[in-house]
PDB file as gemmi writes it, atoms N, CA and C in Angstrom:
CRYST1    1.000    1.000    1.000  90.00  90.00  90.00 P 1                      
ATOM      1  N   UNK A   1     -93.820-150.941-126.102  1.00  0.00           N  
ATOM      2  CA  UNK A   1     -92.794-150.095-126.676  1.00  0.00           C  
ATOM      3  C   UNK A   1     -92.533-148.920-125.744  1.00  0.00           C  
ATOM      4  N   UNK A   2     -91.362-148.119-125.937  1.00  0.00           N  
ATOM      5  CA  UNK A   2     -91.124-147.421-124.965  1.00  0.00           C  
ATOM      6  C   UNK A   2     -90.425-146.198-126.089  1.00  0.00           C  
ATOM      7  N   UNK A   3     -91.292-144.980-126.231  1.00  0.00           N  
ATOM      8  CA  UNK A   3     -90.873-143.852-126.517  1.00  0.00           C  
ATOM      9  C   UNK A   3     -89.877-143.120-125.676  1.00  0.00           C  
ATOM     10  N   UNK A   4     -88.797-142.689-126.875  1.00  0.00           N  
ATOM     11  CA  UNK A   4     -87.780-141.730-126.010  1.00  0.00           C  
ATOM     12  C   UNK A   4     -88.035-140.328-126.831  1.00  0.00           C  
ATOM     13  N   UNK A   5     -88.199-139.334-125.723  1.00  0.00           N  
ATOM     14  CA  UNK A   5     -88.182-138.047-126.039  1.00  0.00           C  
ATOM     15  C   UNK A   5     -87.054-137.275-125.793  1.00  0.00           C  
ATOM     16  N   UNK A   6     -86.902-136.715-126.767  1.00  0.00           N  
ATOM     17  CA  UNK A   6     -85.377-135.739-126.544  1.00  0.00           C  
ATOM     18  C   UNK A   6     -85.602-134.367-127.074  1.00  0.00           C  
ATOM     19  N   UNK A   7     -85.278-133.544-126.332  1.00  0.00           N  
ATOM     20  CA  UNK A   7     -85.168-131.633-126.291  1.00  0.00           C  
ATOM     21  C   UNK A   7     -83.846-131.185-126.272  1.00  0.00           C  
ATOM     22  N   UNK A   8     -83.103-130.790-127.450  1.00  0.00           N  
ATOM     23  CA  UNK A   8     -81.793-130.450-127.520  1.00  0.00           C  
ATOM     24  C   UNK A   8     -82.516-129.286-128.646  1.00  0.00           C  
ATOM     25  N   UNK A   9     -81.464-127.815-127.991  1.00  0.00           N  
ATOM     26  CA  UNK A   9     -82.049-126.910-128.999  1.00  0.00           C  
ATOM     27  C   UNK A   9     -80.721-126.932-129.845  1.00  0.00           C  
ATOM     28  N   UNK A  10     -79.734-127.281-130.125  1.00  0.00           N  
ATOM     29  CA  UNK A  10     -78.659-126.941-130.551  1.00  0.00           C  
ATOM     30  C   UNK A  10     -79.052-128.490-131.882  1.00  0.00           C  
ATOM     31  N   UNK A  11     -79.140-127.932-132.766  1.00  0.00           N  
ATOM     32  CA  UNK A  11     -79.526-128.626-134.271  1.00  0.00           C  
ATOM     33  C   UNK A  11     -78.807-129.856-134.786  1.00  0.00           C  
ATOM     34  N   UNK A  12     -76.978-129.452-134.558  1.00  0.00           N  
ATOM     35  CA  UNK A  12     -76.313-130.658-134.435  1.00  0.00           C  
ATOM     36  C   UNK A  12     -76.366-131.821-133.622  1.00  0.00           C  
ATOM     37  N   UNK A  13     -76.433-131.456-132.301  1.00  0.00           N  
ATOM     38  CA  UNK A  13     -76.437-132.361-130.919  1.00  0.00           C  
ATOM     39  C   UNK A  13     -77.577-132.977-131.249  1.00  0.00           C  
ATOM     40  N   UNK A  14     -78.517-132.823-131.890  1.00  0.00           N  
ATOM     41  CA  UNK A  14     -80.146-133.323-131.779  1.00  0.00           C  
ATOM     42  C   UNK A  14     -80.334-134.330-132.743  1.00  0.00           C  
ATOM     43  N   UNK A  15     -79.493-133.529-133.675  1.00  0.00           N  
ATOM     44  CA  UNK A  15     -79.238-135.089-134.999  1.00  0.00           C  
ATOM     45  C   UNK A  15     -78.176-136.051-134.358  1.00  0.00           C  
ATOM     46  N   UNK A  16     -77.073-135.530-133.524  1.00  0.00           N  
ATOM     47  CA  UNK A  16     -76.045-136.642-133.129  1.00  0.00           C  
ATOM     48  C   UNK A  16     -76.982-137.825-132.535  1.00  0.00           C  
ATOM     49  N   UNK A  17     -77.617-136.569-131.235  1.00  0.00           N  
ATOM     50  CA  UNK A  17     -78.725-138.074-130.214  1.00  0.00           C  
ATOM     51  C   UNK A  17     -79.437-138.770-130.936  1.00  0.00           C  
ATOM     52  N   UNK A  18     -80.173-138.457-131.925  1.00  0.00           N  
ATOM     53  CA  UNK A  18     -80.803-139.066-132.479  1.00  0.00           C  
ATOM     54  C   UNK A  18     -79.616-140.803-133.244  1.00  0.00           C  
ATOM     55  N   UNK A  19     -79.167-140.060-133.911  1.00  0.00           N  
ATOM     56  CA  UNK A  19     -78.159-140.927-134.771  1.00  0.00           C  
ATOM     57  C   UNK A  19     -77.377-141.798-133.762  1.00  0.00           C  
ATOM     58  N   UNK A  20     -76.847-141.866-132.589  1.00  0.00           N  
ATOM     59  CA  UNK A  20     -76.620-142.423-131.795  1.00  0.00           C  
ATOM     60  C   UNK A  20     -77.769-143.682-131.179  1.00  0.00           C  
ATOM     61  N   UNK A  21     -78.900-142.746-130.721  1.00  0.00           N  
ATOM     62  CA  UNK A  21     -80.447-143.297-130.154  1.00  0.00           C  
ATOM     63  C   UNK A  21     -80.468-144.697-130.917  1.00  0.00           C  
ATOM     64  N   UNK A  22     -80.969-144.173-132.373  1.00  0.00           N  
ATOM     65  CA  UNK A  22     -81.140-145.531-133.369  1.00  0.00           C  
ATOM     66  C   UNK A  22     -80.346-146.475-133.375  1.00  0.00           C  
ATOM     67  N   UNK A  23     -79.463-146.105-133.393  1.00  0.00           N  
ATOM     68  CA  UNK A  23     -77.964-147.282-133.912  1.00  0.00           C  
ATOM     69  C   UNK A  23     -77.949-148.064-132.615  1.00  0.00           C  
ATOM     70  N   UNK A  24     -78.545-147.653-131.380  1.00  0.00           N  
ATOM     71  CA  UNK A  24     -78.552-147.893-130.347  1.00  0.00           C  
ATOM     72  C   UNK A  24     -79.813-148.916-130.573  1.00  0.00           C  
ATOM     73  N   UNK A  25     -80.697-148.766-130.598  1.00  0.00           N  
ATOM     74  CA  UNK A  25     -81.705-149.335-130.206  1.00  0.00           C  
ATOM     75  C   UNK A  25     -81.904-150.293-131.911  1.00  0.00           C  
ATOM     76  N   UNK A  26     -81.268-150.346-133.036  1.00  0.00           N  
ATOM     77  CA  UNK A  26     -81.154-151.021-133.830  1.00  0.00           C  
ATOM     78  C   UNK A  26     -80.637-152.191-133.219  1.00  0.00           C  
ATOM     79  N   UNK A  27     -78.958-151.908-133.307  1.00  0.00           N  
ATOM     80  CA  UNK A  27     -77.818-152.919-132.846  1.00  0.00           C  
ATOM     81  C   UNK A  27     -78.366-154.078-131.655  1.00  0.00           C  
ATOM     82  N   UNK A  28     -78.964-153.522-131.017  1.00  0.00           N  
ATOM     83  CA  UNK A  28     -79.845-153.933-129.198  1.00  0.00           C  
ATOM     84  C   UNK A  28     -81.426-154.836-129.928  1.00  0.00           C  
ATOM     85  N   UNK A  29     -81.524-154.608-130.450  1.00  0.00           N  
ATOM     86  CA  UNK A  29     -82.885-154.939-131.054  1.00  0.00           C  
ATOM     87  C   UNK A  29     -84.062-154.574-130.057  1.00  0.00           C  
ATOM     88  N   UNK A  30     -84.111-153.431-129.731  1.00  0.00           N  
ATOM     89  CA  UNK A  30     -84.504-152.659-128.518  1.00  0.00           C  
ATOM     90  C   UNK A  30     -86.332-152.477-128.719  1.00  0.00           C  
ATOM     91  N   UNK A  31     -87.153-153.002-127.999  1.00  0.00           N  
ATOM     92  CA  UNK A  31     -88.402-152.788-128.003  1.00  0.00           C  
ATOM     93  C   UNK A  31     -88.746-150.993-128.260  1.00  0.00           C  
ATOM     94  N   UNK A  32     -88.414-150.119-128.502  1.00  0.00           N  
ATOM     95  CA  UNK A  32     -88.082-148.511-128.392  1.00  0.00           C  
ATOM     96  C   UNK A  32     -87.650-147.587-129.598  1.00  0.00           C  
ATOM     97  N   UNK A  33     -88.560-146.618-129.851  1.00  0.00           N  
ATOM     98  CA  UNK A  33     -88.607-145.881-130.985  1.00  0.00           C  
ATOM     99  C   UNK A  33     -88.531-144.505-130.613  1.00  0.00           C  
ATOM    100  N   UNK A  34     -87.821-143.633-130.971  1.00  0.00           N  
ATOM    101  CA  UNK A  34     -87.623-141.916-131.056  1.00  0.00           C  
ATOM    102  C   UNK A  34     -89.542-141.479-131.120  1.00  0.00           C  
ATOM    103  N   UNK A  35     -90.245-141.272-130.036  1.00  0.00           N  
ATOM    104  CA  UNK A  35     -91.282-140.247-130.049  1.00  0.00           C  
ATOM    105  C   UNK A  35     -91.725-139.028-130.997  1.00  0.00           C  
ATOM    106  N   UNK A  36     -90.267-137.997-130.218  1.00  0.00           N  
ATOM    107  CA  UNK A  36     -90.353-137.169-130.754  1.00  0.00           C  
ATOM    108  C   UNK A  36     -88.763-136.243-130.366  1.00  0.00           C  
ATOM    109  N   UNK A  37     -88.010-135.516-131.602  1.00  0.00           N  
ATOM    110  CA  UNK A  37     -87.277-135.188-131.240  1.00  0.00           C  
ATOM    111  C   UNK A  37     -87.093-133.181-131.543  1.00  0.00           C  
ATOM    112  N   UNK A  38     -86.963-132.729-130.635  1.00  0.00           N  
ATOM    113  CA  UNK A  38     -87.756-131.161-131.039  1.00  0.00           C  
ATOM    114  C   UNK A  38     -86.881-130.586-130.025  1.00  0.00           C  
ATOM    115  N   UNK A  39     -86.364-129.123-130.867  1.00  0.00           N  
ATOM    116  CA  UNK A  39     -85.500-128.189-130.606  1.00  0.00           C  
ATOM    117  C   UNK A  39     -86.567-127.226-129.646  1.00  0.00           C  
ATOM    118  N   UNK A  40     -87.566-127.437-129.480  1.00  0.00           N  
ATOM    119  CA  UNK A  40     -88.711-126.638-128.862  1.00  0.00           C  
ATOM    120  C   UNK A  40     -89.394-127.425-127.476  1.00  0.00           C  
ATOM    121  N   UNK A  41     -88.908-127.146-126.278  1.00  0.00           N  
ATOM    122  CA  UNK A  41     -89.723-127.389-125.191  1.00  0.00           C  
ATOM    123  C   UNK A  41     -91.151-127.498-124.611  1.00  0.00           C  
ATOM    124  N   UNK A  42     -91.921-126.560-125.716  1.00  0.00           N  
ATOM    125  CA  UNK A  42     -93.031-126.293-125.642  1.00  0.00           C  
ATOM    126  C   UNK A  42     -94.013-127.094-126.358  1.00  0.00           C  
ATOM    127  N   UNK A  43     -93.048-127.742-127.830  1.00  0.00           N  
ATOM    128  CA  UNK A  43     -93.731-128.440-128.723  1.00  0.00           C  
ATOM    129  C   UNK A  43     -93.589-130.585-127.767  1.00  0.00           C  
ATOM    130  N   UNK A  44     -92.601-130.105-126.955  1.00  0.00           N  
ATOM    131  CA  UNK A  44     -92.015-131.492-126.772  1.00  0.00           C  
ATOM    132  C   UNK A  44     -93.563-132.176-125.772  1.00  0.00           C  
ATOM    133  N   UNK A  45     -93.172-130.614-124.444  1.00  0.00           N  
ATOM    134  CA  UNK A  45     -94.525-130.918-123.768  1.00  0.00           C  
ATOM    135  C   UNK A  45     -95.928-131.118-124.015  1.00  0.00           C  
ATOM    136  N   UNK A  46     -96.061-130.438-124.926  1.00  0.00           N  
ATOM    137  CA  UNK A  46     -97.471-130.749-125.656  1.00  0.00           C  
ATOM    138  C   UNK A  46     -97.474-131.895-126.589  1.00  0.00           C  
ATOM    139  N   UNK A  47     -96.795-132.387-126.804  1.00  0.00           N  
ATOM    140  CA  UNK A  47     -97.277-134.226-127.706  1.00  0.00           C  
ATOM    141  C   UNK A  47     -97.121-135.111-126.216  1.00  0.00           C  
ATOM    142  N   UNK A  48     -96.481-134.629-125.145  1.00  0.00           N  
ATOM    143  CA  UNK A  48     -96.268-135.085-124.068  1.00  0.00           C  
ATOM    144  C   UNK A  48     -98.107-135.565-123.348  1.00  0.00           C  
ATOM    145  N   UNK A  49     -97.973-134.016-123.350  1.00  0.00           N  
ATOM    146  CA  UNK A  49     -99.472-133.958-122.601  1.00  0.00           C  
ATOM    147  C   UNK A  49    -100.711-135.071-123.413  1.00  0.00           C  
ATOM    148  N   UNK A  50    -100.690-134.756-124.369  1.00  0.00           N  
ATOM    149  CA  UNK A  50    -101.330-134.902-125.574  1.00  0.00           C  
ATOM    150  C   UNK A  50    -101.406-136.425-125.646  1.00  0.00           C  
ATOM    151  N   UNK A  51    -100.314-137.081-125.341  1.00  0.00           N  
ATOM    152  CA  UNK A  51    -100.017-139.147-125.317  1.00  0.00           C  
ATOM    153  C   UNK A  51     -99.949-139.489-124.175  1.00  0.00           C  
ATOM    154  N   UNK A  52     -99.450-138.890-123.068  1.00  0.00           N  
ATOM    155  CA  UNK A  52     -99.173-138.978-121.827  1.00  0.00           C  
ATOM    156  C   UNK A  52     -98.718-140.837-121.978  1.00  0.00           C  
ATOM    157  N   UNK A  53     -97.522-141.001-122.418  1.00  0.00           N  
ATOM    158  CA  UNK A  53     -96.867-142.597-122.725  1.00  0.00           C  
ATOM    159  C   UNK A  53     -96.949-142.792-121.388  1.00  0.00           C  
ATOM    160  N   UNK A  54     -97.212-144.226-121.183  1.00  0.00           N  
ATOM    161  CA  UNK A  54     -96.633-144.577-119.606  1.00  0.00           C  
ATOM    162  C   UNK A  54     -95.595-145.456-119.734  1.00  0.00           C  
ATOM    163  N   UNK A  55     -94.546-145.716-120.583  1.00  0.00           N  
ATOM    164  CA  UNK A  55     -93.059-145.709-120.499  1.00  0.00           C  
ATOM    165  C   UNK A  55     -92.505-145.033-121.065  1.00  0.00           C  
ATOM    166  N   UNK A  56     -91.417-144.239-120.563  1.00  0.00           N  
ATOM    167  CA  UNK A  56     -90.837-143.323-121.485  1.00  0.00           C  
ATOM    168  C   UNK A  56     -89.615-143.035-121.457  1.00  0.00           C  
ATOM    169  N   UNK A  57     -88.605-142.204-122.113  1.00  0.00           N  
ATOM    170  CA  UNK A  57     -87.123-142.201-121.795  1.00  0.00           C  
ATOM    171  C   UNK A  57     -87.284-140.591-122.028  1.00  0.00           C  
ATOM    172  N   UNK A  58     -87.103-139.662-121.249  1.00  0.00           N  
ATOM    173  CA  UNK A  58     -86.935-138.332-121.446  1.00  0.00           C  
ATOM    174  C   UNK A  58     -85.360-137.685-121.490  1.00  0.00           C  
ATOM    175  N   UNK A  59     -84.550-137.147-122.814  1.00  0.00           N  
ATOM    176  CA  UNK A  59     -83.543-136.327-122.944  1.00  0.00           C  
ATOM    177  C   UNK A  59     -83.489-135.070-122.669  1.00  0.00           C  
ATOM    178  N   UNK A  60     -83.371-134.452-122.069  1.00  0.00           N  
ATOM    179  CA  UNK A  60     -83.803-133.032-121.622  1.00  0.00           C  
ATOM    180  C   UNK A  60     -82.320-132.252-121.823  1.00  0.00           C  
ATOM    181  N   UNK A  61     -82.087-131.150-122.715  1.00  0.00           N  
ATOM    182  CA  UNK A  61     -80.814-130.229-122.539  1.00  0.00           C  
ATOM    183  C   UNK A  61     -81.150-129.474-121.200  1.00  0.00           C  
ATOM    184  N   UNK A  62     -80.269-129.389-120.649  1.00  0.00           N  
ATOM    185  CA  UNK A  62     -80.984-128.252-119.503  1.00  0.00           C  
ATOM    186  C   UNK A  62     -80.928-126.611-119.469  1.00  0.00           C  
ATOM    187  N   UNK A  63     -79.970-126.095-120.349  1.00  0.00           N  
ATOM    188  CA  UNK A  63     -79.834-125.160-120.845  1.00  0.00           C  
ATOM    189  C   UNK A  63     -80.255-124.449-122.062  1.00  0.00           C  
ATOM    190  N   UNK A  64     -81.480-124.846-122.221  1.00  0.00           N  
ATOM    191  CA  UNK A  64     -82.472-124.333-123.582  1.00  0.00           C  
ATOM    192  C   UNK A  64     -82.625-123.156-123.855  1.00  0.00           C  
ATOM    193  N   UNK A  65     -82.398-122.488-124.775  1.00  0.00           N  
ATOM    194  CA  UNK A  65     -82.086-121.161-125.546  1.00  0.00           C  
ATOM    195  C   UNK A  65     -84.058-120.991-125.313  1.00  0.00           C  
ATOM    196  N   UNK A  66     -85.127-120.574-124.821  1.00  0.00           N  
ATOM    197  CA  UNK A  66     -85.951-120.891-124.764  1.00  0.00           C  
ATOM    198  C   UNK A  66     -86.564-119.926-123.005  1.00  0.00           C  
ATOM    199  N   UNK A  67     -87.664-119.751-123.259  1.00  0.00           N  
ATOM    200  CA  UNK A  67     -88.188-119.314-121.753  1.00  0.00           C  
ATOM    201  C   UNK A  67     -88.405-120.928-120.765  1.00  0.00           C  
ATOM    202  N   UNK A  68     -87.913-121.661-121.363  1.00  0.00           N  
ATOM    203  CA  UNK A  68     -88.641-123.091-120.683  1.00  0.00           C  
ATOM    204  C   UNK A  68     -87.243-123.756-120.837  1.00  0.00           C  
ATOM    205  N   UNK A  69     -86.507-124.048-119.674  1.00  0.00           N  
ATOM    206  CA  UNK A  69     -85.340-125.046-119.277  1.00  0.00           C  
ATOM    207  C   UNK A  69     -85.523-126.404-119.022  1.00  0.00           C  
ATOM    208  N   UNK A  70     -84.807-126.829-119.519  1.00  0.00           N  
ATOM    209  CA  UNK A  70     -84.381-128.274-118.933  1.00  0.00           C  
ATOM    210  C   UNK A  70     -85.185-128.802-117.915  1.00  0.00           C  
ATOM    211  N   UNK A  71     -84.922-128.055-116.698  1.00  0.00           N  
ATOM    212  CA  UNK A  71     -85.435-128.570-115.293  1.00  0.00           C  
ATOM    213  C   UNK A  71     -86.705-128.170-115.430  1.00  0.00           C  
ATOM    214  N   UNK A  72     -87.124-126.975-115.832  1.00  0.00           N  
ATOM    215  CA  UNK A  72     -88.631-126.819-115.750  1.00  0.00           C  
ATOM    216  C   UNK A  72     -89.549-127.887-116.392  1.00  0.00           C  
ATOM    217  N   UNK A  73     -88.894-128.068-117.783  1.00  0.00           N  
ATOM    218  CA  UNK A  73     -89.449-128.703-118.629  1.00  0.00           C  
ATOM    219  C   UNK A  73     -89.689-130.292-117.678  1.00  0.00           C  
ATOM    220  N   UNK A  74     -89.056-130.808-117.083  1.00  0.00           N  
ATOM    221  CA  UNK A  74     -88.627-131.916-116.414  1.00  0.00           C  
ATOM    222  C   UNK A  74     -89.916-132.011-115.141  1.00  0.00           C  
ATOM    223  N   UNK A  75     -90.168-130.754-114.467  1.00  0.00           N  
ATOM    224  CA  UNK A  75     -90.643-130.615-113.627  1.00  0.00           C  
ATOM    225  C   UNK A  75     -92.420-130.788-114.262  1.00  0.00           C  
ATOM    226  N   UNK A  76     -92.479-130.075-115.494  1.00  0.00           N  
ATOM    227  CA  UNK A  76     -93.946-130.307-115.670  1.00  0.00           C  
ATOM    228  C   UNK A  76     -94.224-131.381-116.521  1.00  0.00           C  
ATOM    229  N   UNK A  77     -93.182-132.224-116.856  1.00  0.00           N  
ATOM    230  CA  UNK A  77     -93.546-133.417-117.465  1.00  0.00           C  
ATOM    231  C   UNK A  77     -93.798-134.216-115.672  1.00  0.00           C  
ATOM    232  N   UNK A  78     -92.893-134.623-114.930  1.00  0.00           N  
ATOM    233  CA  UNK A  78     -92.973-135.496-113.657  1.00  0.00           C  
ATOM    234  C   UNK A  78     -94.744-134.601-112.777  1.00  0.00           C  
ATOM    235  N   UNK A  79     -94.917-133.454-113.302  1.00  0.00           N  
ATOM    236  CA  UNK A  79     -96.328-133.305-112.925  1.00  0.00           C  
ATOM    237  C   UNK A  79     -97.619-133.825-113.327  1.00  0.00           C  
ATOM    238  N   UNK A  80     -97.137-134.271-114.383  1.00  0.00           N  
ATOM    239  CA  UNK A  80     -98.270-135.042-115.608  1.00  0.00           C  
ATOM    240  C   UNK A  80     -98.298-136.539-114.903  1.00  0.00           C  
ATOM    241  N   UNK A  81     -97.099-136.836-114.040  1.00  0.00           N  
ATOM    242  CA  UNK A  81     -97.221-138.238-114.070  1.00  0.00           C  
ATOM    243  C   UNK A  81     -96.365-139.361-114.254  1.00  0.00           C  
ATOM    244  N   UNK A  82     -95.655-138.603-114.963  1.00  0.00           N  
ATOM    245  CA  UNK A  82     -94.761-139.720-115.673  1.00  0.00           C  
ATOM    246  C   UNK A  82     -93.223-139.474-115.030  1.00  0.00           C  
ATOM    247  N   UNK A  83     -91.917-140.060-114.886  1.00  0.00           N  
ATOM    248  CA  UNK A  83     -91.183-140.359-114.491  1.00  0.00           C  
ATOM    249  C   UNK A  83     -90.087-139.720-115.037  1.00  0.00           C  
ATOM    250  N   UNK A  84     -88.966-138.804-114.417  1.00  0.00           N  
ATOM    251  CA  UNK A  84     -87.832-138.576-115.301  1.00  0.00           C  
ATOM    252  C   UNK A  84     -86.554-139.449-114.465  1.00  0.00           C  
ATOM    253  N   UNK A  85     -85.768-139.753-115.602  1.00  0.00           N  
ATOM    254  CA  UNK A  85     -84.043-140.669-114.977  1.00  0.00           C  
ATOM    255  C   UNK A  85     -83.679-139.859-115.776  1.00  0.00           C  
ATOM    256  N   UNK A  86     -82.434-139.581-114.753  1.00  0.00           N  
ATOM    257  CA  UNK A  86     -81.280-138.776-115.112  1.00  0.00           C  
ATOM    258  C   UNK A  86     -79.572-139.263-115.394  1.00  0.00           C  
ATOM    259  N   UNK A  87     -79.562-138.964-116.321  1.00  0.00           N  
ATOM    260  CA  UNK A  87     -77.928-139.219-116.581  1.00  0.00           C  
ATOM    261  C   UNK A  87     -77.323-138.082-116.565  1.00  0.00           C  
ATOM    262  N   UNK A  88     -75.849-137.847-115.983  1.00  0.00           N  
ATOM    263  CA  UNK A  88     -75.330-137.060-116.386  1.00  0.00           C  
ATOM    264  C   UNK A  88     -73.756-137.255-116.568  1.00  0.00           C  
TER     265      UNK A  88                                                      
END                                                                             
């Protein structure tokens, strides 16, 4: 299985991805389940650290209302190990 993590601090956008995510990975019959989905960078990295998945799909806002951005956040997850792909 392959956890997708997503960090959107903006409350709507976070339920959209989500609601999108599923319908996505329903419709697909997709080996892949929502991890964890958290308006908090800090909470995201720490279940991060904490499971350290070795497949994963990371959503990152990059502009997080937050002392911890997007890219940072990005930077100390790919320090742990694990892999970020980027869409934009």
């Amino acid at each position: 299985m392959i956890n997708i993590y997503i960090c959107e601090d903006d409350p709507k956008q976070l339920q959209q991805l989500q609601q999108i995510i599923n319908a996505v990975i329903v419709d697909h019959q997709l080996d892949m389940d929502i991890g964890l989905a958290s308006q908090d960078p800090h909470e995201l990295f720490d279940q991060i650290k904490i499971h350290r998945p070795e497949r994963a799909i990371y959503i990152l806002d990059i502009a997080l209302h937050s002392d911890l951005n997007g890219i940072q956040l990005a930077d100390r997850i790919r320090n742990l190990g694990g892999w970020i792909e980027v869409n934009i």
